[in-house]
C-alpha positions as CSV (number, residue, x, y, z in Angstrom):
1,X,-78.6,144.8,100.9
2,X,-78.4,141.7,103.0
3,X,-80.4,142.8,105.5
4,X,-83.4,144.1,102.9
5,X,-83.1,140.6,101.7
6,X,-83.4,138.3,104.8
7,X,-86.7,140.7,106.2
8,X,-88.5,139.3,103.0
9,X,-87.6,136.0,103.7
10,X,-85.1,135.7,100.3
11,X,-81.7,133.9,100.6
12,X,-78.7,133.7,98.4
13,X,-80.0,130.9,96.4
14,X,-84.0,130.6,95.9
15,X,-86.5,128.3,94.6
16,X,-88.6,129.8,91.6
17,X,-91.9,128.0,92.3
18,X,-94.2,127.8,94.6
19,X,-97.6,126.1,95.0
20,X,-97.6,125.3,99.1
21,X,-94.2,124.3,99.0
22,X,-90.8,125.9,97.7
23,X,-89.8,124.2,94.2
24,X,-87.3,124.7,91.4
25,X,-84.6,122.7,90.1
26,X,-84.8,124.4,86.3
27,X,-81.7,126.6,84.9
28,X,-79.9,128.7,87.7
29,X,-80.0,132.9,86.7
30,X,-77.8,135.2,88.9
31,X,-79.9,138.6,90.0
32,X,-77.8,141.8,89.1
33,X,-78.9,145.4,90.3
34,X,-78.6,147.6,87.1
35,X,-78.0,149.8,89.7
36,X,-73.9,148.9,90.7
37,X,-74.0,145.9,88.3
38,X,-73.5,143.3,91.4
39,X,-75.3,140.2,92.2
40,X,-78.2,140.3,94.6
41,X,-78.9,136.4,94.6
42,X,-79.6,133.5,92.3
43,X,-82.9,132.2,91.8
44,X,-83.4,128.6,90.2
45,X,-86.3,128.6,87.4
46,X,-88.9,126.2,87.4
47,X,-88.8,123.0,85.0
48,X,-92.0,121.9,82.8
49,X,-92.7,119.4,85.1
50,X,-92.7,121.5,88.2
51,X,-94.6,123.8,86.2
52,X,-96.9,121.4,85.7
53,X,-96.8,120.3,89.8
54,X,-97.7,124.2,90.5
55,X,-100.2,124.8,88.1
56,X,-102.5,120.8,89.2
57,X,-102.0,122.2,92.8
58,X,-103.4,125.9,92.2
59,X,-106.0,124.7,90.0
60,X,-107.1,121.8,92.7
61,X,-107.4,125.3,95.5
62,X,-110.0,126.7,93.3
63,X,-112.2,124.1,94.2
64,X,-112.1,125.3,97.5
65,X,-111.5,128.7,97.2
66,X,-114.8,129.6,94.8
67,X,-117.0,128.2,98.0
68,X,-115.3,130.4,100.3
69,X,-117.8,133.6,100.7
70,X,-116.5,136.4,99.2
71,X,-116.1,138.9,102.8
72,X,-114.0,136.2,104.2
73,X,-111.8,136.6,100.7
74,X,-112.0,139.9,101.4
75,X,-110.0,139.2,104.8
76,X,-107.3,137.6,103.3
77,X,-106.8,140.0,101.2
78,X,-106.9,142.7,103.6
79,X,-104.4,140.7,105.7
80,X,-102.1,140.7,102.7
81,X,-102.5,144.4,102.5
82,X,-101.4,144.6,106.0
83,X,-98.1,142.4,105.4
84,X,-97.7,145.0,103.1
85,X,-98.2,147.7,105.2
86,X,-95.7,145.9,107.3
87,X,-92.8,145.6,105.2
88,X,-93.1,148.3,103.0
89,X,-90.0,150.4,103.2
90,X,-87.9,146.5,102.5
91,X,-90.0,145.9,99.4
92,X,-89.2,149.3,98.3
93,X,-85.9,149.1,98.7
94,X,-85.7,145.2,96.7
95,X,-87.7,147.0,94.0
96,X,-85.0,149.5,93.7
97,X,-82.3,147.2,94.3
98,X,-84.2,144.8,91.7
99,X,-85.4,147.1,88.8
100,X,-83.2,150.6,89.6
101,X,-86.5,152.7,89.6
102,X,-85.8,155.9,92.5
103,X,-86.6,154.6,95.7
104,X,-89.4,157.3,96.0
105,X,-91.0,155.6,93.4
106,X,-90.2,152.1,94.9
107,X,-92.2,152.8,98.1
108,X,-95.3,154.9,95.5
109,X,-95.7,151.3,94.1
110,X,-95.8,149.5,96.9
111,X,-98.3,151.9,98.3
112,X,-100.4,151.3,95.1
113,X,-100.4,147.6,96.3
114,X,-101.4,148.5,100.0
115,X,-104.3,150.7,97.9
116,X,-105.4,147.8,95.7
117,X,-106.0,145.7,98.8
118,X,-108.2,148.2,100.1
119,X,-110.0,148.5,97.0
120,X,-110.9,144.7,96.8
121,X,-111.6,144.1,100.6
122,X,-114.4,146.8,99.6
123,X,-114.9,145.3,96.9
124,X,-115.9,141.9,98.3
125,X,-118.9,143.2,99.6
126,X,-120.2,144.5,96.1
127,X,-119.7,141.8,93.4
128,X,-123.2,143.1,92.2
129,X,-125.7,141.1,90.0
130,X,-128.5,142.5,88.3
131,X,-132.4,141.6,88.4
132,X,-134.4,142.3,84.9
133,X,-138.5,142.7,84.7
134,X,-139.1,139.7,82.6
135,X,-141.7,139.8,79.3
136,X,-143.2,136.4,80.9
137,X,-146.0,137.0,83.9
138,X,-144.5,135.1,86.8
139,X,-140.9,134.9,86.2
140,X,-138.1,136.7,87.0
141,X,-135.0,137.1,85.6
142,X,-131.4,138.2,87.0
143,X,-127.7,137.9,86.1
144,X,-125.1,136.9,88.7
145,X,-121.6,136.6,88.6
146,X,-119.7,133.5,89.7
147,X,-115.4,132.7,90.3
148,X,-113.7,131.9,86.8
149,X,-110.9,129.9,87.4
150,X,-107.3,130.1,87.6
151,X,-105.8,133.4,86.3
152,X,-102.1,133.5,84.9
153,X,-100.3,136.9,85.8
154,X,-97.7,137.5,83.5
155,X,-95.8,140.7,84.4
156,X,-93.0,143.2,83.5
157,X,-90.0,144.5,85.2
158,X,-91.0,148.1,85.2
159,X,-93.8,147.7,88.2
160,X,-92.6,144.0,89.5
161,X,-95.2,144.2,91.9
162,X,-97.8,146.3,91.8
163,X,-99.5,144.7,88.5
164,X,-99.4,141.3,90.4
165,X,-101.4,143.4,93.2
166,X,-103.6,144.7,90.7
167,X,-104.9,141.3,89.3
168,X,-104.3,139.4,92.1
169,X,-106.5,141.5,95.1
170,X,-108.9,141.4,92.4
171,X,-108.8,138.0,91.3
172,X,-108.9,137.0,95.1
173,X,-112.2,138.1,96.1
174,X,-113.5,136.9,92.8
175,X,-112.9,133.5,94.0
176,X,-110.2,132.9,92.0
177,X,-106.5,131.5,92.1
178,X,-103.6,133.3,90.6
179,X,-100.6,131.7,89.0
180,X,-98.0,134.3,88.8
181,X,-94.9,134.3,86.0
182,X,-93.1,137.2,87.0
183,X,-90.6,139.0,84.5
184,X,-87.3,137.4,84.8
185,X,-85.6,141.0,85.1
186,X,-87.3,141.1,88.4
187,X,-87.7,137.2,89.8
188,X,-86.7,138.8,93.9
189,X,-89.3,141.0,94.2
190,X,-92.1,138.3,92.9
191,X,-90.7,135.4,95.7
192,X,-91.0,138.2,98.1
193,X,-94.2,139.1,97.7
194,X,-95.7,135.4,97.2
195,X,-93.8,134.7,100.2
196,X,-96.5,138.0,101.6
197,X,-99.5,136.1,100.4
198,X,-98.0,132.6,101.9
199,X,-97.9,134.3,105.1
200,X,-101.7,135.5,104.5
201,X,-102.7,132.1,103.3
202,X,-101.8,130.4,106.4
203,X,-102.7,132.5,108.9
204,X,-106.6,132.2,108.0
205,X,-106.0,128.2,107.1
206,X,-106.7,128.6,103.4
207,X,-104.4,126.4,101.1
208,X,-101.4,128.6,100.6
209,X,-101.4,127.2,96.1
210,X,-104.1,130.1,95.9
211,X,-101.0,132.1,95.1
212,X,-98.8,130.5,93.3
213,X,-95.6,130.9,91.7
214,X,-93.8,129.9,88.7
215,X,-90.3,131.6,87.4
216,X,-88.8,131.1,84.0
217,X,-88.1,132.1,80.2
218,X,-91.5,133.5,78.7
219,X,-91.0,130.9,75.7
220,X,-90.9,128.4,78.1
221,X,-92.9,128.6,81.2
222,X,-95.1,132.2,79.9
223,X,-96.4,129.6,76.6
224,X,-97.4,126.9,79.3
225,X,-99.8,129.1,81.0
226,X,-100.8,130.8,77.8
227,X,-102.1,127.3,75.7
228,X,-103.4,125.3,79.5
229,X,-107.0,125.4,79.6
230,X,-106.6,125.0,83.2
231,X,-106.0,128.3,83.0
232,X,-109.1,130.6,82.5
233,X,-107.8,133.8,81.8
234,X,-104.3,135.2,81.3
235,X,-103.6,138.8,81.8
236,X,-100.3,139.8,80.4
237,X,-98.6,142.9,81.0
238,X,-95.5,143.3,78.2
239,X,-94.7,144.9,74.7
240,X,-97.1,144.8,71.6
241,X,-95.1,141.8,70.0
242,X,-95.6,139.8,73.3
243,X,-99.2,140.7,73.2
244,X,-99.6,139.5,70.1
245,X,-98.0,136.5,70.6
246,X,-99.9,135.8,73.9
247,X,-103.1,137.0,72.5
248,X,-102.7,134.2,69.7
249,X,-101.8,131.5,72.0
250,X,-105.2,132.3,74.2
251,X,-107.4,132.9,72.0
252,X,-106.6,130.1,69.9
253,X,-107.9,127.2,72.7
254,X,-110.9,130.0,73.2
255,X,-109.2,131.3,76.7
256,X,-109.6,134.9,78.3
257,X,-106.6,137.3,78.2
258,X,-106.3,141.4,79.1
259,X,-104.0,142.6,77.5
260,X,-101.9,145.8,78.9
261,X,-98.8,146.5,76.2
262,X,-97.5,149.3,74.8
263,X,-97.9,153.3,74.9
264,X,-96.6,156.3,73.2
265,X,-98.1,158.9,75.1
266,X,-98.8,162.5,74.2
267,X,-99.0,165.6,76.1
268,X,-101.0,168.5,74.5
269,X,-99.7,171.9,75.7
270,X,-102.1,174.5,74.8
271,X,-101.2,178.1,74.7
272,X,-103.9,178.4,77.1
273,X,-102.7,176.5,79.4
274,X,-100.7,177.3,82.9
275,X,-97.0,176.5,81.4
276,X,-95.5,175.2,84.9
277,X,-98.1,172.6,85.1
278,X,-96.9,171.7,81.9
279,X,-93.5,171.2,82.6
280,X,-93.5,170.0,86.3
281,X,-96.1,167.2,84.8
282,X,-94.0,166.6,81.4
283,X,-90.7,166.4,83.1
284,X,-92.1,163.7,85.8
285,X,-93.7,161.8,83.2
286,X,-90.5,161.0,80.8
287,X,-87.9,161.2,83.1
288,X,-90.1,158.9,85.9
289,X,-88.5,155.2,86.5
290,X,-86.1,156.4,83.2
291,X,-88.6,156.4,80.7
292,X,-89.6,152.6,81.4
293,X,-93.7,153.0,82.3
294,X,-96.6,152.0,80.0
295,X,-97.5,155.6,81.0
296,X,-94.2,157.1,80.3
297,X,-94.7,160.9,78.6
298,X,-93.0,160.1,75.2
299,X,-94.6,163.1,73.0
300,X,-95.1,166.3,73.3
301,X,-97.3,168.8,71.2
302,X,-97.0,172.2,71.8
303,X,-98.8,175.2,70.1
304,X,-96.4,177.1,67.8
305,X,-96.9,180.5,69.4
306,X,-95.1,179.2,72.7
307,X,-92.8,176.2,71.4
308,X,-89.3,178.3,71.8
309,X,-90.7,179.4,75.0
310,X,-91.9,175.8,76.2
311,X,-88.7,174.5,74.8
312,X,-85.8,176.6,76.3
313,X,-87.9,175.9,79.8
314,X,-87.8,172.2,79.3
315,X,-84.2,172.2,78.5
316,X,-83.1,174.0,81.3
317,X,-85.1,171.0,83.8
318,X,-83.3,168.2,81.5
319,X,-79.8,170.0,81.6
320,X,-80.2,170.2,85.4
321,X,-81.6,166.5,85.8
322,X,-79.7,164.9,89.0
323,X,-78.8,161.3,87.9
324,X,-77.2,158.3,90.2
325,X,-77.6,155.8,92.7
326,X,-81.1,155.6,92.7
327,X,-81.4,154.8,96.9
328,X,-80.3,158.2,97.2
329,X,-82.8,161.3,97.5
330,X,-81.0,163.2,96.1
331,X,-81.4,161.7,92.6
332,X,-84.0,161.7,90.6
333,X,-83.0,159.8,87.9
334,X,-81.6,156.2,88.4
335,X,-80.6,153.5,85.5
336,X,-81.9,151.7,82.5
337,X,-83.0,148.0,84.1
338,X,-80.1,146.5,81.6
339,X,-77.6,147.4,79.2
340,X,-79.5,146.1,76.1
341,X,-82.2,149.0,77.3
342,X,-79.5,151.6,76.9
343,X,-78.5,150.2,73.4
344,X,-82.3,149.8,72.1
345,X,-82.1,153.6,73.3
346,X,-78.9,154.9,72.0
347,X,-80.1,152.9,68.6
348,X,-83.8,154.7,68.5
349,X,-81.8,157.9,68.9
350,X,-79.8,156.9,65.2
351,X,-82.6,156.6,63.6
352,X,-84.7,159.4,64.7
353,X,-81.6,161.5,63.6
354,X,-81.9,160.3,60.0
355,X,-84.9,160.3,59.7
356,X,-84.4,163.9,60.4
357,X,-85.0,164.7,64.3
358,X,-82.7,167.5,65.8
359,X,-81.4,165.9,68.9
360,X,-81.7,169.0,71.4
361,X,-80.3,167.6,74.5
362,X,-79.1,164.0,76.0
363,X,-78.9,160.9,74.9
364,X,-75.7,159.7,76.0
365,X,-74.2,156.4,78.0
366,X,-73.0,157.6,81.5
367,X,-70.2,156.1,82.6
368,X,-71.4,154.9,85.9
369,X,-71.2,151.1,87.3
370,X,-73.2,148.6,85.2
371,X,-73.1,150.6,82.2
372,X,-77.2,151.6,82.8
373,X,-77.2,154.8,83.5
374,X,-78.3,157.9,80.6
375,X,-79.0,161.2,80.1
376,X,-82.5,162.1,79.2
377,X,-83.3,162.9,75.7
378,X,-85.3,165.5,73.8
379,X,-85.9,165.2,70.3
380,X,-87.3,168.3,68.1
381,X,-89.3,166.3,65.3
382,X,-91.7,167.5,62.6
383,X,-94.4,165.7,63.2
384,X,-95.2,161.5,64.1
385,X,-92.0,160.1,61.9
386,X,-91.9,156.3,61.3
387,X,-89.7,156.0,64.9
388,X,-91.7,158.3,67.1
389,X,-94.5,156.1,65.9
390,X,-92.9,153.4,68.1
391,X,-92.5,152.8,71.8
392,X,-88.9,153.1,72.8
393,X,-89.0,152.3,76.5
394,X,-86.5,155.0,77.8
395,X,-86.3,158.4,78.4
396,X,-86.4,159.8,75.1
397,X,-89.4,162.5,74.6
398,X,-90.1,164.2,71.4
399,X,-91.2,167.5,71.0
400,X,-93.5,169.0,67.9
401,X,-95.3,172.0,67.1
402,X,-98.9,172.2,66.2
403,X,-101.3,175.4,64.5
404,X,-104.7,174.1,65.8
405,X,-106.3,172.2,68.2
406,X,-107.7,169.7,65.2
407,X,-104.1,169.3,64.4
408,X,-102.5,169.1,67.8
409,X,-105.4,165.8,68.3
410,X,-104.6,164.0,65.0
411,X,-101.3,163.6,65.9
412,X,-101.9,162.8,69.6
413,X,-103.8,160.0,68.2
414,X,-101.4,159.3,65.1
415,X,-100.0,156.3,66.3
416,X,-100.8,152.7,66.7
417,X,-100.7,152.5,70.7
418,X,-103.9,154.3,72.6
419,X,-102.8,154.2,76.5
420,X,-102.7,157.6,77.8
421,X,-103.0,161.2,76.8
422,X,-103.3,164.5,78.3
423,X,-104.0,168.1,77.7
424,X,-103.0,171.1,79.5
425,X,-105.4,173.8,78.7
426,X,-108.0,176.0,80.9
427,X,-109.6,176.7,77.7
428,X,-113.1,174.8,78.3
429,X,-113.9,174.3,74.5
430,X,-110.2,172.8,74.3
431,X,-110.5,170.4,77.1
432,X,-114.2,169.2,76.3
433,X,-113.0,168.3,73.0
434,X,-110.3,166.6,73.6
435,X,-112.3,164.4,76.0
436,X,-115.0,163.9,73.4
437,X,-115.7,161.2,70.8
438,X,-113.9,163.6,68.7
439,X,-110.7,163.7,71.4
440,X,-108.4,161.7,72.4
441,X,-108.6,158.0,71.6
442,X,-106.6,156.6,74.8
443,X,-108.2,154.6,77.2
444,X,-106.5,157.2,79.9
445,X,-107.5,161.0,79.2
446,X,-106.1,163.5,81.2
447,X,-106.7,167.3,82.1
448,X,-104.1,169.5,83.1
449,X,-102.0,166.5,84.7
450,X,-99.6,164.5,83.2
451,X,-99.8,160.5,81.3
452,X,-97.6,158.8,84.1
453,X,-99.2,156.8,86.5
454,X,-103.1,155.9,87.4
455,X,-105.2,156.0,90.8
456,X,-106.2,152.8,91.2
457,X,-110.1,153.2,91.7
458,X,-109.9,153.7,88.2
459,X,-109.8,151.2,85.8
460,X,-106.3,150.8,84.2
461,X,-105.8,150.4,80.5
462,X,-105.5,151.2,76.7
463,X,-107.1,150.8,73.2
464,X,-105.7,149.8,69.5
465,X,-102.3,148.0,70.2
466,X,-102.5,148.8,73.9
467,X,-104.8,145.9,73.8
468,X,-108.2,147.3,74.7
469,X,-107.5,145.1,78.6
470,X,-108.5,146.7,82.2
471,X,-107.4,146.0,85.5
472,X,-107.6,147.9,88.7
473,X,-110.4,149.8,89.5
474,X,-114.4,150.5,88.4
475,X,-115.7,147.5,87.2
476,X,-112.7,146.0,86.2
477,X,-113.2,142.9,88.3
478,X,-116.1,141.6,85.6
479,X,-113.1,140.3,83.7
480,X,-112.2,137.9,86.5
481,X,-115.6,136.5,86.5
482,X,-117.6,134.3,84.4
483,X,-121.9,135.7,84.2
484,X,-125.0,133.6,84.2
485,X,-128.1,134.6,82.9
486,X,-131.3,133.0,84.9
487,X,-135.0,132.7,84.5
488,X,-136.8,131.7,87.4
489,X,-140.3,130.6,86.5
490,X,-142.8,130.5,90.0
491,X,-146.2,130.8,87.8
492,X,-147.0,127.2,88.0
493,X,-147.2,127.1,83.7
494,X,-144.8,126.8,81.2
495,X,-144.9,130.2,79.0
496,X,-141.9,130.6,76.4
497,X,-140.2,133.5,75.4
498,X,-141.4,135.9,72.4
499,X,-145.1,134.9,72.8
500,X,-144.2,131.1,71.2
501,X,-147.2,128.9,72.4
502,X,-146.0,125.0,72.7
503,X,-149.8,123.1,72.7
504,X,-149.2,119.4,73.8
């Protein structure tokens, strides 16, 4: 553990800002792996007024940083990527360490980051404007797209890292300056990486505040970033209540936010479809990280002529499901990131049982160190009660029958949250549908793979209380840039728009 933490540069006691020098002299939090319940280190938050130091320092690199031309943004980023590259397998492990997600999965998300850098150095080279025929003879008329500002990163614990990576690569070659509040489940991972892009930074002489850093309590330090108008957009990562909250704040001093909350995702298993996909992409998605992604599989909706069949399959992975020390291959399962996750999940289970669920296997505290550690959970429900219509971030996955496919797509999209959805079918009627107007309503739609997880060329993100925000790929990186509209008149004359005439 030690030796993971000195290759990324952490000691036993950090500093929880950041903004070209190492700052923090707020409230002191200990770092305990959910994993064995021991400390990992202390970090010391940031106060208001060292929040306030960060934030005048990253905001005074963006004056800098917009001139820089985009390829040679591109090369710091790409030098981040390789840092990453570098230092890949210790990251993982501090992820682990940090969160308790399978190690596996630790090193997949910090391959996401790596991938994300790649994007954007592409990327740099292609910030695309458009050029329009005009209605006025002479003139032309084009948009372009110029840097926006500082962008606030608020993150969760489940993926410490990779959504910094996301909106920061991004943000980067946009031209503009991140500010990064980390989840204070996860405060190691984010000095790590910042300490990455320091590295980055300095090597090509650019002020090192680009990438800035600025740990404490979401009421706190999170509402600072959220009601600054030094801050042009925020892109927040966290439950629907958060979102809300954050959302408010933002929008209320006319700010930019995306917005990436909550999901309830649903799995449509047709009896058309090849049943092992089903499972082997089912299983993965609810039992992946323990049931704490955006993406996690919480639903399933199976056709009533192979439900027992489908059922008594899935049971037999669950009862079978190798859980433990996460570092260790072996396991596939590793623990809740605290105990108050294993009691929101042990509470969610109550009421699903009286509101009449039948609790067909799991749901019980292990008695491992920590007190973090579960068993899996599948619920046989009737249909979308008043609890499965809410996200319970752990690994408990409902199961439902359905008589048609009209059916089996009003309740996939019975719910509030609209991330991700998928249907396994290799009916072609069934899967066009689904991915129609009249389909799915998620901002993810999937074909005979599962809900969990997301390339990243794609863009990333969800509608109705999901927030309607993308990051990632596609064309994601217009949010991290403002647009300008121009008319360049080279007739000689003034003509006006719509055929007006001006005589003077």
């Amino acid at each position: 553990m030690k030796e993971v933490l000195n290759s990324l540069g952490l000691s036993p006691s950090n500093p929880g800002g950041f903004s070209g020098a190492w700052i923090g002299s707020g409230k002191v939090q200990t770092v305990v792996s959910p994993i064995h319940g021991e400390a990992l280190a202390t970090v010391t938050n940031v106060t208001p007024q060292e929040f306030e130091t960060v934030l005048a320092k990253c905001h005074q690199a963006f004056a800098s940083w917009k001139l820089v031309p985009a390829p040679k943004r591109g090369e710091v980023v790409k030098e981040i990527g390789d840092e990453l590259r570098r230092n890949k397998e210790a990251l993982a492990q501090l992820v682990t360490l940090e969160m308790g997600k399978t190690l596996r999965e630790g090193r997949g998300e910090v391959q996401e980051m790596i991938d994300i850098c790649d994007l954007a150095v592409g990327l740099s080279r292609q910030l695309y404007g458009l050029t329009m025929p005009s209605e006025r003879r002479m003139h032309r008329l084009q948009e372009q797209w110029h840097p926006l500002g500082v962008v606030g990163v608020i993150t969760a614990f489940n993926f410490p890292v990779a959504v910094w990576s996301w909106n920061t690569a991004i943000a980067l070659v946009c031209g503009d300056t991140v500010l990064w509040k980390p989840s204070s489940k996860a405060p190691l991972t984010a000095i790590a990486c910042t300490r990455i892009a320091e590295k980055a930074l300095r090597k090509f002489g650019f002020d090192p505040a680009i990438c800035s850093l600025v740990i404490g309590k979401g009421s706190e330090i999170g509402d600072l970033i959220n009601t600054d108008p030094r801050v042009a957009l925020v892109s927040y990562t966290g439950s629907v209540p958060g979102g809300r909250h954050v959302g408010g704040l933002v929008q209320a001093r006319f700010g930019r936010h995306i917005l990436e909350l909550g999901g309830n995702n649903a799995v449509i298993v047709s009896e058309k479809g090849d049943l092992d996909i089903a499972l082997r992409s089912i299983y993965f998605g609810a039992i992946g990280t323990s049931g704490q992604r955006c993406t996690s599989t919480r639903r399933v909706i199976v056709r009533e002529a192979i439900f027992e069949t489908f059922k008594n399959r899935l049971l037999g992975l669950y009862r079978k499901t190798p859980i433990g020390d996460p570092r260790e291959d072996k396991y596939l399962m590793g623990p809740l990131v605290d105990a108050a996750a294993v009691d929101t999940m042990l509470a969610a289970i109550d009421t699903v049982k009286a509101q009449g669920g039948k609790i067909l296997c799991g749901g019980e505290r292990l008695p491992h160190p920590g007190g973090c550690y579960v068993t899996p959970c599948i619920v046989e429900v009737p249909g979308n009660l008043p609890i499965v219509k809410e996200e319970t971030f752990a690994p408990v996955l409902y199961l439902m029958p359905y008589k048609t496919i009209e059916e089996a797509i009003a309740l996939q999209n019975g719910v509030p949250q609209g991330l991700s959805s998928a249907i396994i079918t290799n009916d072609l009627g069934e899967c066009e549908l689904f991915l129609s107007a009249a389909g799915s309503d998620c901002g993810i739609a999937n074909v005979n793979t599962g809900t969990s997880g997301a390339e990243i060329g794609g863009a990333f993100g969800g509608e109705k209380e999901t927030g309607g925000g993308r990051e990632s790929g596609s064309d994601a990186w217009k949010a991290y840039m403002r647009r300008q509209t121009s008319a360049i008149n080279f007739s000689g004359q003034v003509e006006l728009a719509q055929g007006i005439t001006l005589d003077i």
